[in-house]
C-alpha positions as CSV (number, residue, x, y, z in Angstrom):
1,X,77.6,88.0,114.2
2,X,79.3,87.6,117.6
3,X,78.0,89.5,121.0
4,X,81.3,91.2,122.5
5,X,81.3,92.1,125.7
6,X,83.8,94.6,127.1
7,X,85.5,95.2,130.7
8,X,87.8,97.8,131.9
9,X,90.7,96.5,133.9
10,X,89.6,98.1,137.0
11,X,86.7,95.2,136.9
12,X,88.9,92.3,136.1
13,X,89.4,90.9,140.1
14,X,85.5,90.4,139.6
15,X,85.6,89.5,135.9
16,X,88.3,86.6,137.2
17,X,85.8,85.3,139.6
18,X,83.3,85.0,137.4
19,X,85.1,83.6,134.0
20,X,87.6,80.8,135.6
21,X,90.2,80.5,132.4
22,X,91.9,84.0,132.4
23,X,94.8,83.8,133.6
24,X,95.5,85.8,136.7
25,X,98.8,87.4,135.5
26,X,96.9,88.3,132.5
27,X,93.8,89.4,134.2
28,X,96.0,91.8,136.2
29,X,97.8,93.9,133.7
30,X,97.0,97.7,133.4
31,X,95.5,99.1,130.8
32,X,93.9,95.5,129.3
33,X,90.8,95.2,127.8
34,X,89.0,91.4,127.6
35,X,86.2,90.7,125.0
36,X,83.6,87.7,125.5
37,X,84.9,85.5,121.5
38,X,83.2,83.0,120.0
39,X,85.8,80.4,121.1
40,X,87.4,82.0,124.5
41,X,88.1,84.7,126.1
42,X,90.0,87.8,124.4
43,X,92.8,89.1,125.6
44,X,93.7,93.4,124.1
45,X,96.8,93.6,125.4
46,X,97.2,97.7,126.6
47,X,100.0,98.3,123.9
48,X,96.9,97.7,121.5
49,X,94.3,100.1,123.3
50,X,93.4,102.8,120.8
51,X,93.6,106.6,122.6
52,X,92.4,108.7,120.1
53,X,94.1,111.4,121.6
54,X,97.2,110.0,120.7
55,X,96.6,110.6,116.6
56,X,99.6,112.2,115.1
57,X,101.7,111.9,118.4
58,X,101.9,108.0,118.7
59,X,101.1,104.8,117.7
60,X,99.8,101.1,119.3
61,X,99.6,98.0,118.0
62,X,96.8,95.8,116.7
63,X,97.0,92.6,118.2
64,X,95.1,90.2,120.5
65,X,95.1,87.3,122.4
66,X,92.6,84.1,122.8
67,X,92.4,81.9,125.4
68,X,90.6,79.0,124.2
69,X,87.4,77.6,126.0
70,X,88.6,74.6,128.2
71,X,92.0,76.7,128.8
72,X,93.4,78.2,131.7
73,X,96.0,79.8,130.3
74,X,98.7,80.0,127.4
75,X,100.4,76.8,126.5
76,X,103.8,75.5,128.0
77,X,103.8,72.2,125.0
78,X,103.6,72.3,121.3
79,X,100.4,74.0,119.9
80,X,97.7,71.7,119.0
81,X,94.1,72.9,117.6
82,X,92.8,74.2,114.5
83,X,94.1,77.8,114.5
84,X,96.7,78.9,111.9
85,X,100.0,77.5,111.1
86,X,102.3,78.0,108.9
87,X,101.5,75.1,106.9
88,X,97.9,76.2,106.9
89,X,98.6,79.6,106.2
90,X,100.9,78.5,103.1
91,X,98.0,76.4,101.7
92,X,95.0,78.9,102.7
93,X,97.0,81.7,100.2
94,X,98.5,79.6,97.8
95,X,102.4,79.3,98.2
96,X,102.5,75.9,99.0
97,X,100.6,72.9,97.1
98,X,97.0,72.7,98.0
99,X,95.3,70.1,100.0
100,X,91.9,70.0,100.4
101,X,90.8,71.2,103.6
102,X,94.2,73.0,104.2
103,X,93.9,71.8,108.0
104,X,96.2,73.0,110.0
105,X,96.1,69.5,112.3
106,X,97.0,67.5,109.4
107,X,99.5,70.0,106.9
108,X,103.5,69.6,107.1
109,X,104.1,71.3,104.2
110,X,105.7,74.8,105.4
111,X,106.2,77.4,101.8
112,X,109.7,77.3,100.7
113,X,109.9,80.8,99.0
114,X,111.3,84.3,99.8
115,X,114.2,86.2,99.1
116,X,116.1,89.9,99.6
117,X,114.3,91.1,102.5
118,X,111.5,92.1,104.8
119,X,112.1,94.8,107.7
120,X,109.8,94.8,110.4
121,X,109.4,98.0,111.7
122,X,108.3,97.7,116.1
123,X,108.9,99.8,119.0
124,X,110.9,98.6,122.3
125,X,113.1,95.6,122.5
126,X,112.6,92.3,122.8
127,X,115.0,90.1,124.4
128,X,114.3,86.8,123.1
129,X,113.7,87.5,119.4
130,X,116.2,85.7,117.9
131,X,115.7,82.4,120.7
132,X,112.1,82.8,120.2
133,X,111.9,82.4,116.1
134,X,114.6,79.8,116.7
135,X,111.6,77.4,118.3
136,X,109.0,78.7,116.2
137,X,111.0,77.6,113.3
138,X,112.1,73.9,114.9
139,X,108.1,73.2,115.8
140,X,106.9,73.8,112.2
141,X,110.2,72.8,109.6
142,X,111.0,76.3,108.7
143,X,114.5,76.8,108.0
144,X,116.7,77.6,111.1
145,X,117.5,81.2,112.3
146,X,120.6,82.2,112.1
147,X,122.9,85.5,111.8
148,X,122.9,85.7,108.0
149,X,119.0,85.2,107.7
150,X,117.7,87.6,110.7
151,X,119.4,90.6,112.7
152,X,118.0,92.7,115.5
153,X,118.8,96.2,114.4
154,X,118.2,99.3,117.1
155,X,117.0,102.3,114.8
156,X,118.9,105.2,117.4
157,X,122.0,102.7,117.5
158,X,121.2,101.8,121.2
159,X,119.2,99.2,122.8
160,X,115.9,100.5,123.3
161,X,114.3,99.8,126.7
162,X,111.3,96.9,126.8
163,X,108.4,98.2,127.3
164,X,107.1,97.2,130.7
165,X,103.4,95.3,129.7
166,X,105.0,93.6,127.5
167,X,102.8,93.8,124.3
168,X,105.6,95.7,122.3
169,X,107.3,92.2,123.0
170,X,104.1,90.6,121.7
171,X,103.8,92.3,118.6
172,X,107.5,91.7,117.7
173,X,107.4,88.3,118.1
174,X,104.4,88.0,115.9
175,X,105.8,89.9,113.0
176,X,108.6,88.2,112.5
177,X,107.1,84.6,112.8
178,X,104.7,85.4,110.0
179,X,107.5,87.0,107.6
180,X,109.3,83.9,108.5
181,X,106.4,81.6,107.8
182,X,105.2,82.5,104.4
183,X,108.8,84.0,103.0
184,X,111.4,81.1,104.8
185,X,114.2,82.2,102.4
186,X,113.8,86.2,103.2
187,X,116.3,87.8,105.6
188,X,114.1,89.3,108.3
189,X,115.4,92.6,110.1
190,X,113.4,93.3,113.1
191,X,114.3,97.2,113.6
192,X,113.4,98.4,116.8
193,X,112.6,102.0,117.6
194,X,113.2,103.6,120.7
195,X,109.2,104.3,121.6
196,X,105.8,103.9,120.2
197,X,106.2,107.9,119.4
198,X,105.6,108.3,115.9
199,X,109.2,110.6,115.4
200,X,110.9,107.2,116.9
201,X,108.9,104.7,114.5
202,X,109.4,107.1,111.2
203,X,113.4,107.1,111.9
204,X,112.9,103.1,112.6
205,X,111.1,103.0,108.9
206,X,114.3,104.7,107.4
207,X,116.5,102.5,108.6
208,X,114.4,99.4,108.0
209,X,113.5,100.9,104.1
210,X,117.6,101.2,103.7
211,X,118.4,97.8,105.3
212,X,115.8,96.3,102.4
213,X,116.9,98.5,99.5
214,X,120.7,97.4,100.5
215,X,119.6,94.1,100.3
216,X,118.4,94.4,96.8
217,X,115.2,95.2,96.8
218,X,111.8,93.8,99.6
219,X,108.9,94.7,101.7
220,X,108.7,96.8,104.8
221,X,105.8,95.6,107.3
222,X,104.3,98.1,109.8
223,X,102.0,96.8,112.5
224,X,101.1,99.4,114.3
225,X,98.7,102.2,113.7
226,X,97.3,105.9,115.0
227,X,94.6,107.7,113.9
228,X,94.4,110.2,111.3
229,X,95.5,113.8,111.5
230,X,95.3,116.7,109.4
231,X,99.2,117.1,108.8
232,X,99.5,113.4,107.6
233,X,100.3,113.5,104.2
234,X,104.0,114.9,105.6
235,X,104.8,111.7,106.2
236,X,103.9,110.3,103.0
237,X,108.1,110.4,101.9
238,X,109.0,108.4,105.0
239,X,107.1,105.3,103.3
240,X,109.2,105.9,99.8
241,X,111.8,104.4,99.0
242,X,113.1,102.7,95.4
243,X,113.1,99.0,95.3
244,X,110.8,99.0,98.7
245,X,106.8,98.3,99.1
246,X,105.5,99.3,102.3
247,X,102.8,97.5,104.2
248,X,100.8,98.4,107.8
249,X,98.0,96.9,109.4
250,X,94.2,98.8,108.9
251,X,94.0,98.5,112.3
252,X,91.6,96.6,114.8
253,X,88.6,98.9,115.0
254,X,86.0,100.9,112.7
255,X,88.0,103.5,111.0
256,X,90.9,104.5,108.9
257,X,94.3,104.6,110.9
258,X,97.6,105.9,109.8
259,X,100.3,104.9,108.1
260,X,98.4,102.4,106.2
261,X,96.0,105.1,104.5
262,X,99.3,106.4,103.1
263,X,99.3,106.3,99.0
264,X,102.9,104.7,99.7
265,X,101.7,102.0,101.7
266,X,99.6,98.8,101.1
267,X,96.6,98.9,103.9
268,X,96.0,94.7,105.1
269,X,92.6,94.4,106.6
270,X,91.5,91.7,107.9
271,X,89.1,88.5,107.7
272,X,88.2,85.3,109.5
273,X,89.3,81.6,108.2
274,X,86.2,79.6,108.9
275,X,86.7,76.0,109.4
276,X,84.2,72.6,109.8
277,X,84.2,71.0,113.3
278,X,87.3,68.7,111.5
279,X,89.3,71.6,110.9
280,X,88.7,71.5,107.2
281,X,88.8,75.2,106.0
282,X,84.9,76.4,104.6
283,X,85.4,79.9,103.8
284,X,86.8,83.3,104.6
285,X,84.6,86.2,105.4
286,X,85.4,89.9,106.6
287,X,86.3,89.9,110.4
288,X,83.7,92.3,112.0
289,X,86.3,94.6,113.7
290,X,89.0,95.4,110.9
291,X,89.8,99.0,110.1
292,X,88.7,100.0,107.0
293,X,86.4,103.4,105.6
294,X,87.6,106.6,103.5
295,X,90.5,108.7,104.6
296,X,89.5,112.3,106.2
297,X,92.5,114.3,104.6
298,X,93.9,112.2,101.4
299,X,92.8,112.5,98.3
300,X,92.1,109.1,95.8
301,X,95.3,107.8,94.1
302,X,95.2,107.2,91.1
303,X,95.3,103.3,91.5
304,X,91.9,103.6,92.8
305,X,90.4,105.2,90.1
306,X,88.5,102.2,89.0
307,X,86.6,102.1,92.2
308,X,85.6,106.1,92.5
309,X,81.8,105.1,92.6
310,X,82.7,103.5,95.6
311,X,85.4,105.4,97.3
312,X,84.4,108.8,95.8
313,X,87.6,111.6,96.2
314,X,89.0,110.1,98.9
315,X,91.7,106.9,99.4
316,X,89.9,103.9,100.9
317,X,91.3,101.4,103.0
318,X,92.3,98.6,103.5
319,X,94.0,97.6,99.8
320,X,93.8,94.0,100.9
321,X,93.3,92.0,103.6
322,X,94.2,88.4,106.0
323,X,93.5,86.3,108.9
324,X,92.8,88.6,111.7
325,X,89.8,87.4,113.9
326,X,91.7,85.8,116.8
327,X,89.0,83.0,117.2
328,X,90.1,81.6,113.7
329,X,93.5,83.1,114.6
330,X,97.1,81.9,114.4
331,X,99.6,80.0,116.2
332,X,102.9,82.0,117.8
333,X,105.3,81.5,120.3
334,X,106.6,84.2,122.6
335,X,109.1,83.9,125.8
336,X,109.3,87.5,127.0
337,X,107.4,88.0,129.9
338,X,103.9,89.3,129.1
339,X,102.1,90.8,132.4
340,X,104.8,89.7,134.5
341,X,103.8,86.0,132.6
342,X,105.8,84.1,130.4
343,X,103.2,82.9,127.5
344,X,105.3,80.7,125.3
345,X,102.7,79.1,123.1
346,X,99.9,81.1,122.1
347,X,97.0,81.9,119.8
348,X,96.7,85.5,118.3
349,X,94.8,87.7,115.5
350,X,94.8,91.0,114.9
351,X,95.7,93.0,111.2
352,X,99.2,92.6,113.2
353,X,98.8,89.0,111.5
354,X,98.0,90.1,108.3
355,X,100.5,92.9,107.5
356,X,103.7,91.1,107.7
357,X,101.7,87.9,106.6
358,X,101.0,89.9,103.4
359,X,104.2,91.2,102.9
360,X,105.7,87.9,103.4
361,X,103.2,86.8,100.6
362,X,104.6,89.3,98.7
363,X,108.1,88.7,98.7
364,X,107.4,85.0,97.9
365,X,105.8,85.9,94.4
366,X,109.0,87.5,93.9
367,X,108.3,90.2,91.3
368,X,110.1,93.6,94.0
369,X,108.1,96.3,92.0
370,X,110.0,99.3,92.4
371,X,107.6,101.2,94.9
372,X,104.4,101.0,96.6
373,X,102.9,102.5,93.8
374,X,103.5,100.0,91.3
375,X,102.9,97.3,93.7
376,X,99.3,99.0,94.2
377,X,98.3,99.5,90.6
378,X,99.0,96.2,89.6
379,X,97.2,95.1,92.8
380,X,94.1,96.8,91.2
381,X,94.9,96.2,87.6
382,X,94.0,92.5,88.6
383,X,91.5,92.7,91.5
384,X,89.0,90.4,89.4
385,X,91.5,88.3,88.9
386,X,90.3,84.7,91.1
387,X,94.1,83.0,90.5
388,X,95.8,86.3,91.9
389,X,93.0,87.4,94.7
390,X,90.3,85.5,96.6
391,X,87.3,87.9,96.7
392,X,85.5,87.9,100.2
393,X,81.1,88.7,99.6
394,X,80.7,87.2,103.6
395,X,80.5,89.3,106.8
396,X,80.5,92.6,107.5
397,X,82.4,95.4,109.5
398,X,82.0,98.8,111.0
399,X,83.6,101.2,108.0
400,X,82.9,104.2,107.7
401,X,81.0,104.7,111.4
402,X,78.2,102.4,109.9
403,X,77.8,98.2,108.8
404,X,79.2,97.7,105.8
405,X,79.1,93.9,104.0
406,X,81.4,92.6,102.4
407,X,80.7,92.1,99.0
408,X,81.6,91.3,94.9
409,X,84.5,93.3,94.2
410,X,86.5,95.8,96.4
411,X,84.8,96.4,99.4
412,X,85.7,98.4,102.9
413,X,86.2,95.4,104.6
414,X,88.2,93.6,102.6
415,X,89.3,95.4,99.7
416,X,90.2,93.6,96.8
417,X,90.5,90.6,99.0
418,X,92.9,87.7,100.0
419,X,96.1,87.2,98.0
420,X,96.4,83.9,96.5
421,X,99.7,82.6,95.0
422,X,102.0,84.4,93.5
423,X,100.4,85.7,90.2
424,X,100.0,90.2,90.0
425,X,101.7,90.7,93.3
């Protein structure tokens, strides 16, 4: 298990001096957190900073950054290394042929699936969306972005503002490369809300749910997360919608975070990809700071039935789970200044990886169960099933306030586990 090491940024002048390849812009944004990774420095950008005052009232995302050792700084030419691509991605869960190894230095072979539509549900706007998938797409063969296949939608009907760290911008960027990776032949609507409040992201989920069940049917993928609160179950008919399964991250710390604890929505936890110094995939295991543990105020569904000895009364989390641990993390490529710094290439994790990556995954098995629900309880139905899920028994995280391994069957780490191909989903 990795030693993290956390600073404030009110210590990162010092914490510049003393670890030469953070980037300066970087080390200077408020709010910032930076973690000591196995393979770089970490980078929690402050739109990801959980305030757990802020339960109920508003939500952050769950993404970070790495800057790899022997870096000094994001990457102005094409992304090289073994982190994540969509090839890699494609082979690692099944929707493209497999190749031993899946490396992600050697793989071409982007999926080719999707349909309908995925909505992407984010807060502020981001400038350079539609430029910004544009190269993504051209660097890894995905099919080209155009006005039929992706739209910008503003939830209020105006522009939002950006938000001024930039890691709004991040997030959006993110979200709609992975749905665009693993589901090529989806349209993508990136529906901004007006803030990170959660009244502005619920109306942005309406419109997004509407946009996809116009469409014909698709996936919703929420990012972002809060914590808990006692009048939460209120919200459980902003996440239902006919034709429309909702996803949201589990979130990037020890715990259960809202929406994804929702009966209505599937919770994505998330894992690390381990690979052999030749970038030949080994094994995944649960990543040591995904959100996961028993709700406070929500009762069991009834698609976790089979798992009461484990989860007792209440609904557990996460449902499944992803690449999330930003040392074996993904490739992305974002133009919006971040920090007052333009990032370009980059490598991220985060359960902001694995919820559109999932719903992406979903929408490429293209079976658009009519709710959540059903999605869910087939999900479970066939959680032993080793062509529809890849069980994860490595690692362990923080569930539940305590260490909790990962292990045969659902756990709270990684719940039933990874998808794989496009069987019961």
């Amino acid at each position: 298990m990795r030693k993290t090491l956390l600073y404030r940024a009110t210590a990162f002048a010092a914490l510049t001096l003393f670890i030469s390849n953070v980037p300066a812009a970087l080390a200077a944004a408020p709010g910032e957190l930076v973690l000591q990774g196995t393979r770089g420095i970490i980078v929690v950008p402050a739109s990801s900073v959980l305030h757990p005052e802020d339960a109920g009232l508003r939500a952050h995302t769950n993404i970070r950054l790495l800057i790899p050792k022997g870096h000094s700084g994001p990457q102005n030419t094409a992304p090289s290394g073994d982190y994540e691509t969509p090839a890699s991605l494609g082979c690692l869960y099944g929707v493209t042929k497999f190749v031993k190894g899946c490396n992600p230095e050697k793989l071409t072979t982007v999926a080719t699936g999707g349909s309908k539509a995925i909505g992407i549900v984010d807060a502020y706007d981001m400038p350079t969306a539609a430029h910004d998938l544009g190269v993504y797409s051209k660097q890894y063969g995905l099919p080209a972005v155009t006005k039929t296949n992706f739209q910008v939608v503003y939830a209020t009907g105006k522009k939002p503002s950006q938000d001024p760290s930039g890691g709004w911008e991040l997030e959006e960027a993110l979200d709609i490369e992975m749905a665009h990776a693993l589901a090529p032949n989806a349209t993508v609507y990136l529906v901004e809300a007006a803030s990170n409040d959660n009244s502005d992201l619920l109306l942005a989920e309406s419109v997004a749910a509407k946009l996809v069940a116009a469409a014909g049917g698709g996936e919703v993928s929420n990012s972002w997360a809060g914590g808990e609160y006692s009048q939460e179950k209120g919200s459980e008919k902003d996440f239902a919608l006919d034709s429309v399964v909702f996803f949201a991250s589990a979130g990037d710390s020890a715990g259960v975070g809202w929406p994804s604890v929702l009966d209505n929505v599937v919770a994505v936890g998330g894992t690390d990809v381990n690979r052999k110094q030749n970038g030949d995939f080994e094994n995944q295991s649960a990543w040591i700071d995904t959100g996961g543990g028993s709700s406070q105020y929500l009762a069991r569904p009834s698609y976790q039935n089979t798992i009461e000895k484990i989860v007792g009364s209440k609904r557990g989390v996460p449902d499944i789970s992803l690449v999330a641990d930003p040392n074996t993390g993904v490739w992305m490529y974002d133009s919006t200044p971040y920090g007052g710094q333009v990032l370009n290439w980059l490598v991220v994790g985060g359960t902001s990886v694995a919820s559109p990556a999932s719903a992406a995954l979903v929408n490429n098995a293209a079976h658009f169960f009519g709710s959540t629900k059903l999605e869910l309880t087939q999900v479970y139905k066939a959680k032993a099933k080793a062509k529809a899920f890849t069980d994860i028994t490595l690692g362990s995280c923080g569930a539940n306030g305590k260490n909790t391994d990962a292990v045969k069957g659902w756990d709270f780490c990684t719940g039933v586990g990874t998808p794989l191909g496009t069987a019961d989903k």
